[in-house]
Every structure is written in C-alpha cells, then in structure tokens.
NUGU-82183 format. One record per residue: residue in three letters; x, y, z of N, C-alpha, C, O in turn. Coordinates in steps of 0.1 Angstrom, whole numbers, plus 2048, in hexadecimal, padded with zeros to 3 digits. Atoms other than C-alpha are relative to their C-alpha. Example, Ala and Ser with C-alpha at 12.3 -4.5 7.8 and 13.67 -1.06 7.14 Angstrom:
% NUGU-82183
ala8097F480087B7D384E80980C80081380C807 ser7F77F58008897F58477F880B8087FD816809 
% end
This chain:
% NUGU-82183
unk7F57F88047B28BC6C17FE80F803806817806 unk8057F28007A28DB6C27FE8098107FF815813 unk7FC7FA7F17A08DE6E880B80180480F80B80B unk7EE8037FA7C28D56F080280B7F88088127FF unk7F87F68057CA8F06D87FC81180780381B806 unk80A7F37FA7AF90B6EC80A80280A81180C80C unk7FB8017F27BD8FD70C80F80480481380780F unk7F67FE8057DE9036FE80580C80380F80F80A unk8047F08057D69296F77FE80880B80281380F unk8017F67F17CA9307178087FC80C808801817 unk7F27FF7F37E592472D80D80B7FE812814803 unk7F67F28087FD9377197FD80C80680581280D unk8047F57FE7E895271C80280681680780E81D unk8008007F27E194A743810806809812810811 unk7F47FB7FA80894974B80480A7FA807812804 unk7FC7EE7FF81196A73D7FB8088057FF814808 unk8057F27FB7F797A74B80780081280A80A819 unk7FE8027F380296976F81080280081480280C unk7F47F57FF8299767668008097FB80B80D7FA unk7FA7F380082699475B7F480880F7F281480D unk80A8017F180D99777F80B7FE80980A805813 unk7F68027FA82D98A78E8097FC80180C7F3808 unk7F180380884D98977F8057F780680C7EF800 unk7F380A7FA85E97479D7F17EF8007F27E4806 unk80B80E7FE83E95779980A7F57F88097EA7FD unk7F680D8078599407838097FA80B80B7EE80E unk7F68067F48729417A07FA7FC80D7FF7F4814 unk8058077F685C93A7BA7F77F67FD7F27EF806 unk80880E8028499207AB80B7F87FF80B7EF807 unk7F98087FB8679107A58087FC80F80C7F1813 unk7F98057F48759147C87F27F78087F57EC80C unk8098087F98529077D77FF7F17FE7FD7E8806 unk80080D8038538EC7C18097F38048077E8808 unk7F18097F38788E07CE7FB80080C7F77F580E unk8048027F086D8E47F17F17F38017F07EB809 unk80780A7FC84E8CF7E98067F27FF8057E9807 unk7F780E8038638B47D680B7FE80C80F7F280C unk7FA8077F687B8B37F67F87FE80B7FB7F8815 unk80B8067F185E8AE80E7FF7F47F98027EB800 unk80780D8018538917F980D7F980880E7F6814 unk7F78078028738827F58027FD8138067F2817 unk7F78057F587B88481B7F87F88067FB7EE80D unk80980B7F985C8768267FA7F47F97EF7F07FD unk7FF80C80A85D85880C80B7FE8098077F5811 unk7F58037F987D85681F8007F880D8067ED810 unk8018037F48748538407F07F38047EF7EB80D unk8078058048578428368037F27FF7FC7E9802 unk7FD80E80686E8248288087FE80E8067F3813 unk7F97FE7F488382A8477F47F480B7F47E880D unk80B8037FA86982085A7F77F38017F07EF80B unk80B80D8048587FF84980D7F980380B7F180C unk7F78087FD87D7F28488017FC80D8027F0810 unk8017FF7F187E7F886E7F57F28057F97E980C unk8088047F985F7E78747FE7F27F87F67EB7FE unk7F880A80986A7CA85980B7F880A80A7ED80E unk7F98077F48867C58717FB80180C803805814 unk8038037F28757C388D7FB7F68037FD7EF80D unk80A80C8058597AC87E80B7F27FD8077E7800 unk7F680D8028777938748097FE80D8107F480D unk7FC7FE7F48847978947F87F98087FF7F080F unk8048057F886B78A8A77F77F27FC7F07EB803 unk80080D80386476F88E8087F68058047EA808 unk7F38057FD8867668988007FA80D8057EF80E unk8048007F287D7668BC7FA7F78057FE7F080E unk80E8047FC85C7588BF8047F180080D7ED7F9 unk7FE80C7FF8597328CC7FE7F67FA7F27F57FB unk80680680A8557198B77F27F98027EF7F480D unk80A8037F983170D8B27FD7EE8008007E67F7 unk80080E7F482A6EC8C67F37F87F47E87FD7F1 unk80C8048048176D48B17F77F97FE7F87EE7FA unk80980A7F97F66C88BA7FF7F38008007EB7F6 unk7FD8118017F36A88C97F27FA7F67E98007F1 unk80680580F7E268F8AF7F27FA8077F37F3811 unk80B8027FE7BF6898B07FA7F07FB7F87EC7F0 unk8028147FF7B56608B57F47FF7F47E98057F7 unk8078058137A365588E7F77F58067FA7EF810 unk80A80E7FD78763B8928087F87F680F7FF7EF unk7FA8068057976208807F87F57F77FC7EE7EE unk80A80880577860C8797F480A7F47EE8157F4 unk80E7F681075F6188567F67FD80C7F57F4814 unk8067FE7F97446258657F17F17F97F37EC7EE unk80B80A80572260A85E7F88057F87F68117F6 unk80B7F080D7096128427F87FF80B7EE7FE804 unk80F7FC7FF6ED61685B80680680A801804814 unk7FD7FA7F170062A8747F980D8027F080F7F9 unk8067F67FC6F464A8837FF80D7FA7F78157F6 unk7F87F380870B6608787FE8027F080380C7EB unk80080480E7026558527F38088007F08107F7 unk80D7FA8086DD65F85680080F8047FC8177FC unk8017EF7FD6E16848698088057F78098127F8 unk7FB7F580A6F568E84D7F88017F27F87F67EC unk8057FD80A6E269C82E80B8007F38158067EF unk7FB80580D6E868A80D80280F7F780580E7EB 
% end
C-alpha cells in the first residue's frame, strides 16, 4: 500500500512538472495518441481484409481441386498364417 501511494506522489508530481515545462503536452498527447489508435485500427483492418481474402481463396480452390481417387485395394492372405511359420519367429515376442 505504501508504494502505490509513493508511486502515486511522484507521478503527480512528474506530470506537473512535465506541464507546466509544456503547457500544450495534454493536447498533443492526446492528438498522438488518436493518430496511434487510427494506425491500429486501420491495420487490424486491413489485416482482417486480408485473412478473409485468402479464406476465400483457400475455399475456392477446395472447391476446385479434383476429387481424390481411391486407392486400389490391397489382396489380404486369406489363410491364418501356421504356428511354425517364418514370419512368427522374425518377429520379437
């Protein structure tokens, strides 16, 4: 509690001493600050501009693309393999 109240003390202090140093510092901090908040905003903008763009493009050429072909089917042994077969002992229990 006791810092937040120091820290308190000397911002106070800080911004008076930094307007009466420069009386117009309130209006241009505010104007910088609008100019930075319309940079965000326009490039958040163009930004979303942008992903939607490439959203429709990407659905687009899902849309397009050929359908995929599907592999021919691979012939099953149909017979159980033997207990003494080959294949039984090269594989580790």
């Amino acid at each position: 509690m006791g810092k937040f109240v120091i820290g308190l003390i000397v911002g106070i202090v800080v911004g008076a001493v930094a307007i009466s140093a420069n009386p117009n510092l309130a209006g241009e901090l505010r104007v910088s600050l609008a100019n930075l908040t319309a940079q965000v905003m326009r490039t958040a903008g163009e930004t979303a501009e942008d992903l939607g763009n490439a959203a429709e493009e990407a659905g687009r050429a899902v849309d397009t693309e050929a359908p995929v072909e599907t592999m021919p089917a691979v012939p099953r042994e149909t017979a159980p393999a033997a207990p003494g077969d080959e294949r039984e002992a090269a594989e580790p229990q």
